[in-house]
N, C-alpha and C positions, 0 to 999 in steps of 0.2 A: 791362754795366758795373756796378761798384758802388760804393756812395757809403756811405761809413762816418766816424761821429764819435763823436769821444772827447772829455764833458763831465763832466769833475770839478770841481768845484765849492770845492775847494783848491787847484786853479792859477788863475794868472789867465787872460783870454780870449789867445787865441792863443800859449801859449807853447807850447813843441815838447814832444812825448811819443815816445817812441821802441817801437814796439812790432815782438816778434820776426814776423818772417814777412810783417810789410805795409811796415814802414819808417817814417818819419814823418809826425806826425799831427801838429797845430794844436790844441788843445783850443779846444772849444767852435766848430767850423768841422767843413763836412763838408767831404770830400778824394774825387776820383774815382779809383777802381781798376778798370783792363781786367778780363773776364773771365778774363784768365789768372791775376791773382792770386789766385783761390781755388785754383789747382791748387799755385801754390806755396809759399799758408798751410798745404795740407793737409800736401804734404813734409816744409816744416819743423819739422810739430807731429807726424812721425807717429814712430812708436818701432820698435825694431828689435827683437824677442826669436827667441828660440830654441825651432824644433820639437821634436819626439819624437827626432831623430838628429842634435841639436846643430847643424840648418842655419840659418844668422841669414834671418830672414822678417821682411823690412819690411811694415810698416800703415802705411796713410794718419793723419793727423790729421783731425779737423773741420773741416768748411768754414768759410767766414768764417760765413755766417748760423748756422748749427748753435752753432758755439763762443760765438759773443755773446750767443744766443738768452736767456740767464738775468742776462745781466751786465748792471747796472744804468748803468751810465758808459759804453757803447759804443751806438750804434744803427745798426745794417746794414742797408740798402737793396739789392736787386737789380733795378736797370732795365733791361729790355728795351730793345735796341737797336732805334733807330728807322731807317724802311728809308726809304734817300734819296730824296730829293725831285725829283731831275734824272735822269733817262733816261738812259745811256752807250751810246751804238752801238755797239759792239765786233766790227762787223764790220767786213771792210777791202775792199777792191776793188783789183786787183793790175789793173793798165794794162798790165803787158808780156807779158802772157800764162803767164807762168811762176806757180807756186804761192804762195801767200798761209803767209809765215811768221808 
């Protein structure tokens, strides 16, 4: 997961910031984002050019922590997901003899 905020110090606390590739932010509030959204800030930031024989070859953008890493109004967090705390059996026991779907 990651937790990212966006603190300008010219909005006031909580108005909404609209940023490409994450969505909306809160200024001055952190916001949780699944680990899927770095795969789809990279997408959106990444550029499409042209090789040696004129075939368009897409690049990634920066991940989230990469691209904020310098920028002064963002601060990106990556937390490790915590491994649950309750046990799931996931086995089954088929009573009629027949196979366990």
């Amino acid at each position: 997961m990651y937790k990212i905020k966006y603190d300008s110090p010219t909005l006031g606390k909580g108005e909404i910031v609209t940023v490409t590739g994450i969505g909306e932010l809160r200024n001055g509030e952190f916001s949780e984002l699944p680990d899927e959204a770095d795969a789809t800030f990279q997408a959106t930031n990444g550029i499409v050019s042209l090789d040696e024989e004129n075939n368009a070859v897409f690049t990634l953008g920066l991940g989230l922590e990469d691209y904020f890493k310098d920028h002064e109004l963002f601060t990106v967090e990556h937390v490790k997901d915590k491994p649950s705390t309750t046990a799931v059996d996931k086995t089954t026991t088929n009573t009629d003899g027949g196979a366990n779907a």
